[in-house]
C-alpha positions as CSV (number, residue, x, y, z in Angstrom):
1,X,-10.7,27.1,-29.0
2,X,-13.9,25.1,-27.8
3,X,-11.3,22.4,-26.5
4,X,-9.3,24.8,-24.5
5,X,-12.5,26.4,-23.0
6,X,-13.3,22.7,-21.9
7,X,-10.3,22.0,-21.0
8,X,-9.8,25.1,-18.6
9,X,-13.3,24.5,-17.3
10,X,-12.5,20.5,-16.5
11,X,-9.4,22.2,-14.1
12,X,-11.8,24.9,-12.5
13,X,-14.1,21.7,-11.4
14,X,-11.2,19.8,-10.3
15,X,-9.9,22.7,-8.3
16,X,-12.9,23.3,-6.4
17,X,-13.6,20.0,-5.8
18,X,-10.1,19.6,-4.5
19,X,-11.1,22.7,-2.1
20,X,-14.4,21.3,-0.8
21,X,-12.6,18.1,-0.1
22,X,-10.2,19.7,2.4
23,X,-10.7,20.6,6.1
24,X,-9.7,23.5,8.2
25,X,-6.2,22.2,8.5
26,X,-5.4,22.2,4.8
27,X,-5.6,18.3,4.5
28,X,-8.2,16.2,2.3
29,X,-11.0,14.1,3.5
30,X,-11.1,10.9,3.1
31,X,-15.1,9.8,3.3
32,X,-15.0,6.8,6.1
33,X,-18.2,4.3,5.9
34,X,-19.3,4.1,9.7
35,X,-19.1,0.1,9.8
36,X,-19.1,-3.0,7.8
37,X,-21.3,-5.2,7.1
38,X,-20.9,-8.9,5.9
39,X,-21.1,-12.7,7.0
40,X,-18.3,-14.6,8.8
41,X,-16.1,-16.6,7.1
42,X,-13.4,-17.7,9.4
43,X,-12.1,-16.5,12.8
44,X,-8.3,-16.6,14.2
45,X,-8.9,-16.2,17.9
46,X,-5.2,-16.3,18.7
47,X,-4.3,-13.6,15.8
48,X,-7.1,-11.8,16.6
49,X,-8.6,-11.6,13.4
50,X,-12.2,-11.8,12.1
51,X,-12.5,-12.7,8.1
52,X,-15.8,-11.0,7.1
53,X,-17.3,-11.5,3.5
54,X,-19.0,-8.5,2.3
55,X,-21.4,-10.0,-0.2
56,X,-22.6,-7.9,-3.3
57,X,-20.7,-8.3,-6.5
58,X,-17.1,-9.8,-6.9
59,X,-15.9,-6.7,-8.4
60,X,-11.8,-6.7,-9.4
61,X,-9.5,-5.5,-7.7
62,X,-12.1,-5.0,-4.4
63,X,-12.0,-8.5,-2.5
64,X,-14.9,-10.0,-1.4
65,X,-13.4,-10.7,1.7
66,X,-12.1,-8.1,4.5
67,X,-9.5,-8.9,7.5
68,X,-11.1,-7.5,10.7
69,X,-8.4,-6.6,13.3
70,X,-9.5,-6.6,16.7
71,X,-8.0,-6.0,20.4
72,X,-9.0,-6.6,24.0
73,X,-11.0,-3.7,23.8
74,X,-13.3,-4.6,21.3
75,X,-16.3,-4.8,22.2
76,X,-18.3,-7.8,21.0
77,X,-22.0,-8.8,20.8
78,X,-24.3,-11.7,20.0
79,X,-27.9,-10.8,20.2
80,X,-27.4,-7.9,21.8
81,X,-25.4,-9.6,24.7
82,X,-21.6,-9.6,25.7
83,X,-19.7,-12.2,23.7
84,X,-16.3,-13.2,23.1
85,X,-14.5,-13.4,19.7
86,X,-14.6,-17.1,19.8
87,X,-18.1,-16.9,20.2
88,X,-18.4,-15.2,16.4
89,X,-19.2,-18.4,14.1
90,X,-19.2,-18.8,10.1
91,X,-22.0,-17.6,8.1
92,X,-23.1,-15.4,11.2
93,X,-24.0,-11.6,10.1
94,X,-21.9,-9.1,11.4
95,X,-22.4,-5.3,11.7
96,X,-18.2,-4.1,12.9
97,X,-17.8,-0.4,13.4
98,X,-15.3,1.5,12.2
99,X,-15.5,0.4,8.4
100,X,-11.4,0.4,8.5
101,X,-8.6,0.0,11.0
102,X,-8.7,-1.8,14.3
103,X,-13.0,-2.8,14.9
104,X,-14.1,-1.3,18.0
105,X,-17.3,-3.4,18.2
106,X,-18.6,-6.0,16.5
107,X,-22.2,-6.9,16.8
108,X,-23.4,-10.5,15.8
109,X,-26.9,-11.9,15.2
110,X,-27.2,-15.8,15.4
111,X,-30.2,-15.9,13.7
112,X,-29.4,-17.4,10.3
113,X,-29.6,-14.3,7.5
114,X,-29.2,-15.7,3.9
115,X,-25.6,-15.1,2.3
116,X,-25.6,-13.8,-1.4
117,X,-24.7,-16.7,-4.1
């Protein structure tokens, strides 16, 4: 009996956490981080494409490293000043907003910041 009372009450939570998870519309949220945050590794000016590593710990199945997509309406900083893509160099800290999908901006700071080991 005490399993089936746990049991029924383990659904119950899962059911309204199901419910709090979902918008007006009947579909569920996803939570979206607001940007990224990480160290250059490599940039494909032709493709596009800014390899940022995260940093923290190596943890499976989550890479260390993340494919940035930009297009010519990214916006991109160095310092606070307009830059171009090309501009972004290895082991220079990033902030890139949004977290996922195609970055709208990505700001850049040249002043060395130590990478984790």
């Amino acid at each position: 009996m005490k399993r089936l009372v746990t049991v029924v009450a383990a659904m119950a939570i899962i059911a309204l956490a199901s419910t709090a998870l979902a918008n007006s519309e009947g579909t569920a949220l996803t939570p979206q981080l607001t940007s990224l945050t990480g160290w250059v590794v490599s940039v494909n000016t032709t493709g596009g494409i800014v390899v940022v590593f995260k940093g923290g710990p190596i943890i499976v199945g989550k890479p260390a490293n993340v494919a940035v997509h930009t297009n010519k309406n990214t916006k991109i900083t160095i310092d606070g000043k307009p830059a171009k893509l090309g501009d972004l160099k290895a082991q220079m800290y990033v902030v890139v907003k949004p977290a996922t999908g195609t970055a709208t901006s990505i700001q850049g700071q040249s002043a060395p910041r130590p990478m984790p080991l």
